[in-house]
C-alpha positions, -999 to 999 in steps of 0.1 A, spaced: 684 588 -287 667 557 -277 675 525 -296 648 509 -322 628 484 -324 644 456 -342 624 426 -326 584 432 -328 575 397 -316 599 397 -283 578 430 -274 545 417 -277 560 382 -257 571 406 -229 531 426 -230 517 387 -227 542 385 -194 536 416 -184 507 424 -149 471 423 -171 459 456 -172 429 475 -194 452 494 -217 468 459 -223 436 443 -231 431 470 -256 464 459 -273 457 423 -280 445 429 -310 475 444 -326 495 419 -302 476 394 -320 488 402 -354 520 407 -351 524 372 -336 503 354 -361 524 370 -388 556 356 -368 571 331 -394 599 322 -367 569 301 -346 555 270 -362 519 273 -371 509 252 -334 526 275 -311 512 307 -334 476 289 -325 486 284 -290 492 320 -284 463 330 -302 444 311 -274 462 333 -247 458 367 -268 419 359 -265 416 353 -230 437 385 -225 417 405 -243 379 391 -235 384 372 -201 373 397 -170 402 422 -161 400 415 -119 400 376 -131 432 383 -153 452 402 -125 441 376 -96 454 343 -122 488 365 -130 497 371 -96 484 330 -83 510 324 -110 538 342 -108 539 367 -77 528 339 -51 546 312 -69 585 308 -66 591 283 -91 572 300 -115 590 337 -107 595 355 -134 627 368 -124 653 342 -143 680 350 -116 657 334 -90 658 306 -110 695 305 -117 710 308 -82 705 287 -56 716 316 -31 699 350 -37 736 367 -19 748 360 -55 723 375 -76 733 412 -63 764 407 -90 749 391 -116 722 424 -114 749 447 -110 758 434 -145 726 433 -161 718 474 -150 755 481 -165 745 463 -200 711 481 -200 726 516 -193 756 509 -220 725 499 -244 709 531 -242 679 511 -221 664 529 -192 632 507 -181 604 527 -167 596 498 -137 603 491 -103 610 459 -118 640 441 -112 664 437 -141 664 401 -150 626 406 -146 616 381 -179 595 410 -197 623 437 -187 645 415 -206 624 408 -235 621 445 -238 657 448 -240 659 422 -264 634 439 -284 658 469 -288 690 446 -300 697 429 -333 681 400 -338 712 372 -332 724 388 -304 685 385 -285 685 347 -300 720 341 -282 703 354 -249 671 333 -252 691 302 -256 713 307 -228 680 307 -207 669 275 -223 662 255 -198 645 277 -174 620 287 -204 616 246 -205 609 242 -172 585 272 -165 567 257 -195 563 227 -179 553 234 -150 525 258 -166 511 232 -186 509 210 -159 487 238 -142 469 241 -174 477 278 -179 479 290 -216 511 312 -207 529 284 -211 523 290 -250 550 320 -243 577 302 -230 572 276 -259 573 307 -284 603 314 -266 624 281 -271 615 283 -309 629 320 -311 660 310 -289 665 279 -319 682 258 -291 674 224 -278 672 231 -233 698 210 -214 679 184 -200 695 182 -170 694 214 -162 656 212 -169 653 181 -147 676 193 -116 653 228 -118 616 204 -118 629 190 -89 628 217 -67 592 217 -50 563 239 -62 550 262 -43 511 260 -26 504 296 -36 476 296 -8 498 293 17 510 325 21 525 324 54 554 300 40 557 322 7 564 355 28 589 332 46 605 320 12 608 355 0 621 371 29 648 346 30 654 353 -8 659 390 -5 685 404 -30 716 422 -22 728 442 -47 770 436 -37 797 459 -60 813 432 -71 803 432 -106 818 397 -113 800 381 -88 774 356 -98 776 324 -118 798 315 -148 764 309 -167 751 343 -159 782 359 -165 779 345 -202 746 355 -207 755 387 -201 788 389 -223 765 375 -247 747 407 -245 774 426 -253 785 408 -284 774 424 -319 791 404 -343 770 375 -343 752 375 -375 714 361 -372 698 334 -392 671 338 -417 640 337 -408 625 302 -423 597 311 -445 
């Protein structure tokens, strides 16, 4: 039997990260409400998605799908796969997914995507599925990647960065800052140039190795995390 729903507002986070389609557009409205009702987000970053939710639902599909994939298909530093962002050489990621596929199958999960694991809306899915402390521990393990894709977003202007702030106030965890810094100094990407980005990417294939300790100490406790049930969560502020 698959697991239920324990976290509404960590779905409808991973449909606003998810490739813009019709049947998606259709959804904002009830996307919408569930995230207005959120009493976890401060009444600024319940606006702030509101904004997004619109332009979801209204703005042109074919105008939708192009913006998603400028942002985070052509651009590396804004990948949505938090691995990317966590290892410095993709050889170690093949681990740290090893790990994340063995958490999801001992969940009950099975995603229906070609996605990869640590895909940010495969995760949130998860998350979705697991009580609500143990998805708060997760979020604030990523921290500081949330902080730094939000920043760079906002610098571009983009109102998905009102996700990754909805994020950092579900996670209840202040991002390391220099963690945060040391990850804004790596260059952005010119998502134009796609010559160099099918060079980047190529060079950043990912090896899944069967070693399922391989990977970063930091990854490794995000995933044990994962695993652990007897964290109680807080009560929602009202």
């Amino acid at each position: 039997m698959a697991p239920d729903l324990q976290d509404r507002t960590l779905k409808c986070l991973s449909l606003l990260l998810s490739y813009p389609t019709e049947e998606l557009q259709q959804a904002m409205p009830e996307i919408g409400g569930v995230l207005a009702a959120e009493s976890r987000l401060t009444a600024a970053a319940r606006r702030d998605l509101r904004t997004l939710v619109a332009s979801l639902q209204c703005d042109d599909i074919y105008d939708l799908q192009e913006r998603f994939v400028m942002l985070f298909d052509r651009s590396r530093s804004l990948s949505l796969n938090l691995f990317e962002h966590v290892h410095g050489e993709s050889r170690d990621r093949g681990g740290a997914m090893v790990n994340l596929v063995e958490t999801y199958r001992d969940a009950g999960f099975d995603p229906a995507t070609t996605e990869l694991p640590d895909h940010l809306p495969v995760l949130l899915e998860f998350l979705a599925l697991r009580p609500l402390g143990e998805g708060r521990e997760v979020l604030a393990d990523a921290a500081h990647i949330f902080e730094a894709l939000k920043t760079r977003l906002v610098r571009r202007d983009s109102a998905y960065a009102s996700v990754f702030a909805a994020l950092l106030q579900l996670a209840d965890a202040h991002a390391d800052s220099n963690a945060v810094a040391e990850l804004l100094d790596q260059p952005e990407d010119d998502p134009d140039d796609l010559e160099a980005l099918d060079a980047v990417w190529e060079e950043s294939e990912v090896l899944f190795g069967p070693d399922p300790n391989a990977g970063c100490p930091q990854v490794r406790d995000m995933l044990s995390r994962m695993d652990t049930t007897d964290n109680p969560p807080k009560q929602a502020a009202g």
